[in-house]
C-alpha positions in Angstrom: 11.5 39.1 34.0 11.5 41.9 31.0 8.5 43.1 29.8 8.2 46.2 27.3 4.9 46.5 25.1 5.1 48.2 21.3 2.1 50.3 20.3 2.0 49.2 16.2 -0.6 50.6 14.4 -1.9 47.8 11.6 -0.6 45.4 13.3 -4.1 43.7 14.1 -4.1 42.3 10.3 -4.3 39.0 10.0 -1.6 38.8 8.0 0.8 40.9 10.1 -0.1 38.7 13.3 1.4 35.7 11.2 4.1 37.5 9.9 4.8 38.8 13.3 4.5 35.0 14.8 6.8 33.9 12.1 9.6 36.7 13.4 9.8 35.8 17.1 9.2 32.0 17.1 13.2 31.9 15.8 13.9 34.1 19.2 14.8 31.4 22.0 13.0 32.4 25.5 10.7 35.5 24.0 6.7 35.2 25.1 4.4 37.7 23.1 0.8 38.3 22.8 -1.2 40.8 20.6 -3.9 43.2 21.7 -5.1 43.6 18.7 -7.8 45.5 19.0 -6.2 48.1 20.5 -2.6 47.4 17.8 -0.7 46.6 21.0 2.2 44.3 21.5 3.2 42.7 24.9 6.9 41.3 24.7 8.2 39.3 27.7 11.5 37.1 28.4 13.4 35.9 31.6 16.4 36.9 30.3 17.7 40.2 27.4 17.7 37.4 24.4 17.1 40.4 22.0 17.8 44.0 22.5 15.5 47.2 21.7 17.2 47.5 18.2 16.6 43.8 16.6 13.2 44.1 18.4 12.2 47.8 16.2 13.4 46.1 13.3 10.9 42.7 13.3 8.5 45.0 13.8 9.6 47.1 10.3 10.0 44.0 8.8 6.7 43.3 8.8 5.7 46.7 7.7 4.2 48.4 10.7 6.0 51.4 13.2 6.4 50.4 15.9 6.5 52.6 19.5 7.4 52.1 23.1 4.7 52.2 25.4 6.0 53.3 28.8 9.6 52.9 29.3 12.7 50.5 28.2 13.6 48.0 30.0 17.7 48.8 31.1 18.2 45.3 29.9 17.2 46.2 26.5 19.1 49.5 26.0 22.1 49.8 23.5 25.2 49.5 25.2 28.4 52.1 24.9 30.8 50.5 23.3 32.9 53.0 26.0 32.5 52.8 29.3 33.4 56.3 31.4 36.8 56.3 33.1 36.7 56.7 37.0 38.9 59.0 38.6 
């Protein structure tokens, strides 16, 4: 299981919630719920069916900055497009 959570500020507007629903019921196999009294977001999925990146930009989409909380799943960090040689 991944989990990461988003501290987004604003994000406890009605309207924003919505927005935010709209975003990630097209994602296949992502789980969220909103703390919204305290703006935070908790993101779970079995499986990496949406990196760090497309994840940031529902989030801007929707007009709020989004933040980490704690740290990124491996499974969701940008891969190299090089991989180091071994010698």
């Amino acid at each position: 299981m991944i989990e990461i959570e988003f501290y987004a500020a604003g994000i406890r507007e009605t309207e924003k919630i919505m927005n935010l629903g709209h975003e990630f019921e097209a994602v296949q196999g992502l789980r969220y719920k909103v703390d919204s009294n305290h703006d935070i977001v908790y993101i779970e999925m079995d499986e990496p069916v949406i990196n760090l990146k497309e994840l940031q930009n529902v989030f801007t989409r929707i007009g709020v900055e989004p933040r980490v909380v704690g740290q990124v799943p491996p499974e969701l960090q940008p891969k190299s497009k090089t991989q180091p040689l071994k010698v």
